[in-house]
C-alpha positions, 0 to 999 in steps of 0.5 A: 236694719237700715233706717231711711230718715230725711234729715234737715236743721231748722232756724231758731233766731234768738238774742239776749244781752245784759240790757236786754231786748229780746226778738225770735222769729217763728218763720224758719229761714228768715229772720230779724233781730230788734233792740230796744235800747242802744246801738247794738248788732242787727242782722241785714239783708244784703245790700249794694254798697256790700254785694256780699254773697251771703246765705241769709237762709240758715236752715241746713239740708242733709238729704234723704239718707239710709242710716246703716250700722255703721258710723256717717258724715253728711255734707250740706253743701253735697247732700243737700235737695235745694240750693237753698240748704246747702249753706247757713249764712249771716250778715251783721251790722255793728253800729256800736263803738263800745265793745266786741260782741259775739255770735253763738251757736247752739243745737237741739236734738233731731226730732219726728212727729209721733203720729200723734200729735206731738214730737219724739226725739229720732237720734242721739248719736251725732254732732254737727260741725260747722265750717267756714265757706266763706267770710266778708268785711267792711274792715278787712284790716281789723280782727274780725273771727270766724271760726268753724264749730263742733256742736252737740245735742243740749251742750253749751252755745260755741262762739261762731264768730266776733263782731267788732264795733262799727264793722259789717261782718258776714260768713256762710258755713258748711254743715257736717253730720256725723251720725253714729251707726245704729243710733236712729230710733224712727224713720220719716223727716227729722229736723234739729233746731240750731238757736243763733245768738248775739251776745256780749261776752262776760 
């Protein structure tokens, strides 16, 4: 039996730190982080002195698909229904001169409103992979990694990208979907919520 579902990925910012200051945001596609001490990362807007193009909205978008029997992938970039959510992108200015630190990344389960109310998980058969589209510097002469990332239900944060200090590092990526065929247990608008994270590595 086929099973129609609209499948979107909606934005969780969080960051933590050893001298933590913490900030999220409830508005999914914006986002900013604050410190409370030190002069650690942040995420910026563009601006003109870096006329990157950056994707500052990282909500993914996987269209509206026919979940069959059999095993699928689905392209942000392609499927999408707006522009908007073809790409998740993120620009970080590092103004410390201390150490490395990185971006995680994280997914939640795809869930759907029970018609009650409350939400029920949709579909436990998928991984998302992330892969790089794009990536900009203000120091193209220093390591800077982007990587691409395979990211499964309630698994452990993946390292996305490294930030040295005193850079501008910015990256958009492409959403894969892979769904096991079979998997979806309801139909309708089904979202998963990805948690980016600015942490120092241990």
């Amino acid at each position: 039996m086929k099973k129609i579902l609209a499948l979107a990925l909606a934005l969780s910012i969080t960051c933590s730190m050893t001298v933590m200051a913490f900030a999220n945001t409830n508005e999914p596609g914006t986002g900013t982080i604050e410190f409370e001490d030190g002069d650690t990362p942040i995420i910026i807007d563009p601006d003109p002195e870096y006329p990157w193009d950056v994707a500052l909205d990282r909500d993914l978008d996987f269209g509206l698909q026919t979940i069959s029997g059999d095993n699928q992938t689905y392209s942000s970039y392609e499927d999408s229904r707006t522009p908007e959510g073809r790409l998740a992108g993120v620009k970080i200015e590092n103004g410390s001169v201390q150490t490395d630190w990185v971006l995680q990344v994280e997914i939640g389960h795809f869930m759907i409103e029970d018609g009650e109310g409350g939400l029920v998980e949709t579909m436990h058969g998928f991984e998302l992979e992330l892969v790089e589209h794009s990536a900009f510097t203000s120091r193209p002469l220093d390591p800077q990694v982007v990587s691409d990332v395979t990211l499964e239900a309630e698994e452990a944060p993946q390292t996305i990208m490294t930030i040295t200090p005193v850079s501008i590092i910015a990256a958009n990526w492409e959403g894969f979907l892979d769904v096991l065929g079979g998997t979806v247990l309801h139909t309708g608008e089904a979202q998963a919520e990805m948690t980016w994270s600015i942490v120092i590595p241990v």
